[in-house]
N, C-alpha and C positions, 0 to 999 in steps of 0.2 A: 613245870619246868624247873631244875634245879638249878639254886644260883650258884656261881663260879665262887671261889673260898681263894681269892687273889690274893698274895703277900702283901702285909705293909708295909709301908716305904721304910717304917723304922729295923723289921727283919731284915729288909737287903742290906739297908747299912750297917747293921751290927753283923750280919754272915761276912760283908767286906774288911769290917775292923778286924774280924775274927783270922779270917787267913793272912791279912797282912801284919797281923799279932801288934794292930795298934789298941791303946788304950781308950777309956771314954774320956782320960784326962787329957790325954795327948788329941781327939778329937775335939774335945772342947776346947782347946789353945787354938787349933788351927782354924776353927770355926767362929772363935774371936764369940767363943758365950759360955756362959757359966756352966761347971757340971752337972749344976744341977737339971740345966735347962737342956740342954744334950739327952742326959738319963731321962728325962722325962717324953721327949721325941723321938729315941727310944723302940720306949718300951707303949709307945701310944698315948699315954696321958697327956699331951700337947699336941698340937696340929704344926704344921707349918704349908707356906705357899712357897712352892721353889720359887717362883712369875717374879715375887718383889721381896724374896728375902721373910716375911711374916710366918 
């Protein structure tokens, strides 16, 4: 059975910043966390739980 190859949650929201021509800086502001922490959820290097914010 071959497994499904699902986007990660960090592609949808970079294809979203991408058409709405926001920044990862201007995402990190609005998301009230560091650049660095944004680039790194991302691009996969970090996890997060929408449920509680983690």
């Amino acid at each position: 059975m071959k497994m499904a190859n699902h986007p990660r949650p960090g592609d949808i929201i970079q294809e979203s910043l991408d058409e709405l021509n926001v920044s990862l800086r201007e995402f990190a502001r609005a998301m009230e966390i560091a650049p660095s922490t944004a680039s790194r959820l991302l691009t996969g290097k970090s996890s997060f739980d929408a449920r509680n914010g983690n």
